[in-house]
C-alpha positions in Angstrom: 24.1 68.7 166.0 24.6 70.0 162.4 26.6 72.9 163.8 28.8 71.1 165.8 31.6 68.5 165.8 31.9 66.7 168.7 35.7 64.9 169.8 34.8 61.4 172.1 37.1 61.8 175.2 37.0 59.2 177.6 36.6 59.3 181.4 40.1 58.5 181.9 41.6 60.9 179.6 39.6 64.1 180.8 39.6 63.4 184.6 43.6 61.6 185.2 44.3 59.0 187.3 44.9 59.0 190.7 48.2 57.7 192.3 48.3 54.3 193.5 50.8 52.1 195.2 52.7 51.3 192.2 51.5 54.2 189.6 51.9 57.5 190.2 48.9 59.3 189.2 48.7 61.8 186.0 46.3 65.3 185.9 43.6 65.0 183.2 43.1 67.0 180.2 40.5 69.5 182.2 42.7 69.7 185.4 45.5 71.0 182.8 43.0 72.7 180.2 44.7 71.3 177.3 44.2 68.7 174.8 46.3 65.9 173.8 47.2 65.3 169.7 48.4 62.4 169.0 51.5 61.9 166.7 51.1 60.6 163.5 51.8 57.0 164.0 49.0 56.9 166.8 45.8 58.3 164.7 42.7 56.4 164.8 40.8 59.3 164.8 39.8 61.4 161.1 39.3 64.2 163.7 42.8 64.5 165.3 44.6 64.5 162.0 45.3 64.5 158.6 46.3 61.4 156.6 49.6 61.5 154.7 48.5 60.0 151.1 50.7 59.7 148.0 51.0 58.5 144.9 53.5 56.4 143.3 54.1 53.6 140.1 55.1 53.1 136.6 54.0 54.7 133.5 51.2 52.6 133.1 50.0 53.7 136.5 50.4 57.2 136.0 48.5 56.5 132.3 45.8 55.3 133.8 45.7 57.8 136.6 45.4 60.4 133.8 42.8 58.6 132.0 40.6 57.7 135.0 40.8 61.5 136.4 40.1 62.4 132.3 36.5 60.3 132.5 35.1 60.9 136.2 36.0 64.9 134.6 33.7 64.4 131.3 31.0 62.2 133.4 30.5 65.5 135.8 30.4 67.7 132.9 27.5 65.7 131.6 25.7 65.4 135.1 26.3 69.3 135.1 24.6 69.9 131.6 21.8 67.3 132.5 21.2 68.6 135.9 21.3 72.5 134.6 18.7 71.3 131.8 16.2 69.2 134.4 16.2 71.6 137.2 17.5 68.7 139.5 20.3 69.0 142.1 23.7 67.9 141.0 25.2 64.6 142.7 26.9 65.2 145.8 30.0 62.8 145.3 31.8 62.1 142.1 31.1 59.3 139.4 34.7 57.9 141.2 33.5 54.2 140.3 32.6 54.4 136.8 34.3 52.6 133.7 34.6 53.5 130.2 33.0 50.0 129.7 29.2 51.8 131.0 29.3 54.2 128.7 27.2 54.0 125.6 26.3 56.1 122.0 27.2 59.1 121.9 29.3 59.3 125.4 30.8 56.3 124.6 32.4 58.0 121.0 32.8 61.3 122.6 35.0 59.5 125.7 37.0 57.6 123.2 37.8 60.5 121.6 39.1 62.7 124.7 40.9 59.9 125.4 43.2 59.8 121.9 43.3 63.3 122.3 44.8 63.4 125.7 46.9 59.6 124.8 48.4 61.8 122.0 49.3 64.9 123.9 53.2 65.4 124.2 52.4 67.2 127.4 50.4 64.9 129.3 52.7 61.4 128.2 55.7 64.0 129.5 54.3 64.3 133.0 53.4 60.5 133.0 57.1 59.6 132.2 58.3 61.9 134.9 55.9 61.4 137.4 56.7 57.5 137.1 60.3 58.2 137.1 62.1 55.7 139.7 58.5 55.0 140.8 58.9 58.6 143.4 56.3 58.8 145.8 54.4 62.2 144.9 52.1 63.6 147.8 48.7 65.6 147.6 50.2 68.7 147.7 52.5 68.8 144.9 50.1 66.3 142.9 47.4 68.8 143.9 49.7 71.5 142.1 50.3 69.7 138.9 46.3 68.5 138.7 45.8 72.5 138.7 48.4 73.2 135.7 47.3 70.3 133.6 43.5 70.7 134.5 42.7 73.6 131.6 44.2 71.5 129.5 41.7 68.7 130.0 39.3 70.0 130.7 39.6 72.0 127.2 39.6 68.8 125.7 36.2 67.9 127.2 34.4 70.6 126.2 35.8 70.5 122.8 34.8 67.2 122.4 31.5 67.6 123.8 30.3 70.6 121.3 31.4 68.3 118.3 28.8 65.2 119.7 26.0 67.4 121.1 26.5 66.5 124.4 26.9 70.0 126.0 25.6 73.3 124.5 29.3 75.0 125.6 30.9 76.5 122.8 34.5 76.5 123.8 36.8 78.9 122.3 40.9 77.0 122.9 42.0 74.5 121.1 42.9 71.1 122.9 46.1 70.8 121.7 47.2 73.8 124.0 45.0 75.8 124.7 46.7 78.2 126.8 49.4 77.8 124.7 51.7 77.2 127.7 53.3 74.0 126.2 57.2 75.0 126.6 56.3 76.2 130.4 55.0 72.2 131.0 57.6 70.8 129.4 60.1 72.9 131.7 58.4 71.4 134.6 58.5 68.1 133.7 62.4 68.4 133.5 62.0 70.0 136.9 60.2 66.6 138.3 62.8 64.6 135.9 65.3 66.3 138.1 63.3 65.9 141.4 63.2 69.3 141.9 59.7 69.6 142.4 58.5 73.2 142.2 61.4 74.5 143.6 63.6 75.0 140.5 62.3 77.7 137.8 59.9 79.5 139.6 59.2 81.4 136.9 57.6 78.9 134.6 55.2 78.3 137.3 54.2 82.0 138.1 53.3 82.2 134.5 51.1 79.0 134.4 49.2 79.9 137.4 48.6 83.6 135.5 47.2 81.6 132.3 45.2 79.2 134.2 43.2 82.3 135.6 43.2 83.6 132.8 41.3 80.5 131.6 39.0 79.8 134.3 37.4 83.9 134.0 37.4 83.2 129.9 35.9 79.8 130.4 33.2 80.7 133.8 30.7 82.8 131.8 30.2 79.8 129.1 29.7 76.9 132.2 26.4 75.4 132.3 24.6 76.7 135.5 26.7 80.0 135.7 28.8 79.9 139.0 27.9 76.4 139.7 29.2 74.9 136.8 32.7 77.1 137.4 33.0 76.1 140.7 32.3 72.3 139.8 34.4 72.0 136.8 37.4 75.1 137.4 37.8 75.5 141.1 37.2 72.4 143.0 37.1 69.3 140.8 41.0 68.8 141.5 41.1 68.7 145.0 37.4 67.1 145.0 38.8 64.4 142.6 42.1 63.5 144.9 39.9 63.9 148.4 37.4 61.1 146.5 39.8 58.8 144.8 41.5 58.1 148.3 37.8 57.5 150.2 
């Protein structure tokens, strides 16, 4: 069963229907070796499709949408560093639910401070105020790309942060304010969304963040708590882990 994924069919559907007085009758799925996928506006099945999710609302929406993805980013870093020091597994699923409000001592003072670090960053309140603009709708895809732009920058912040209040033995060597110091390249894009153009104006600019990011995630792998774990959890997947999560 584990290596399999099996599609319910009914009786109907595979085998047809045979032509009565008043219906003609229609060749199964078997008879005509083929299988039927429904459009988009018949799915009931997470198997024959994939949802069309996006994102959309005013700044204070997109604020707290930074915020939020800013915390559930420092609480795996700390189950990372706790479950590299205890020799336990690291939780499956994201800390999606949690609020600043459980957070106590030193977490508590070191969230605080990621978050008027990243409340005060011209680059992150640009993005909010062009994301929000006109309340677009902004789907996973091109949300997914931003995520992976701003990401170094965050999660720069976190690790910063994190050395100063002992909560991580990662000695990080970028500053927060830009660490890649790819600050006019983000402000180009955000006049790109300003202008909903997307990604399709300046190419460029984007080319060049994608280089630094790399550059970034092979500087920043070697220091991760649990070697290739810790990359992998915090560089590589925790963007589209996040977005998959925050829509289950």
């Amino acid at each position: 069963m584990e290596r399999h994924l099996y599609r319910f069919r009914t009786a109907e559907r595979l085998l047809g229907n045979e032509a009565t007085d008043i219906k003609k009758g229609l060749p199964g799925e078997l008879e005509n070796l083929e299988i039927y996928f429904a459009p988009p506006e018949q799915l009931n099945d997470p198997l024959e499709g994939y949802k069309e999710i996006y994102w959309a609302g005013d700044e204070i929406i997109w604020r707290n949408f930074f915020r939020h993805y800013l915390l559930v980013l420092a609480l795996r870093s700390w189950e990372l560093d706790e479950a590299v020091r205890l020799g336990t597994p690291l939780p499956k699923n994201l800390p999606i639910e949690q609020y600043p409000s459980n957070l106590r001592g030193a977490f508590q003072a070191g969230y605080q401070e990621m978050d008027a670090l990243i409340g005060g960053c011209d680059v992150i309140q640009g993005y909010v105020r062009a994301l929000s603009k006109n309340e677009a709708r902004h789907y996973r895809p091109e949300l997914s790309f931003y995520l992976a732009t701003l990401h170094t920058r965050l999660l720069s912040t976190v690790l910063l942060v994190n050395f100063k209040h002992g909560l991580s033995g990662v000695y990080p060597d970028q500053t927060s304010e830009d660490p890649l110091g790819d600050r006019d390249l983000h402000l180009q894009a955000i006049s790109n969304i300003e202008a909903q153009d997307g990604t399709l104006r300046d190419a460029g600019s984007y080319e060049k963040m994608a280089l630094l990011n790399a550059t970034y995630a092979i500087r920043t792998a070697h220091v991760m708590p649990g070697g290739h774990i810790g990359a992998r959890e915090l560089i590589t997947a925790f963007v589209p882990h996040y977005l998959i999560r925050s829509n289950d």
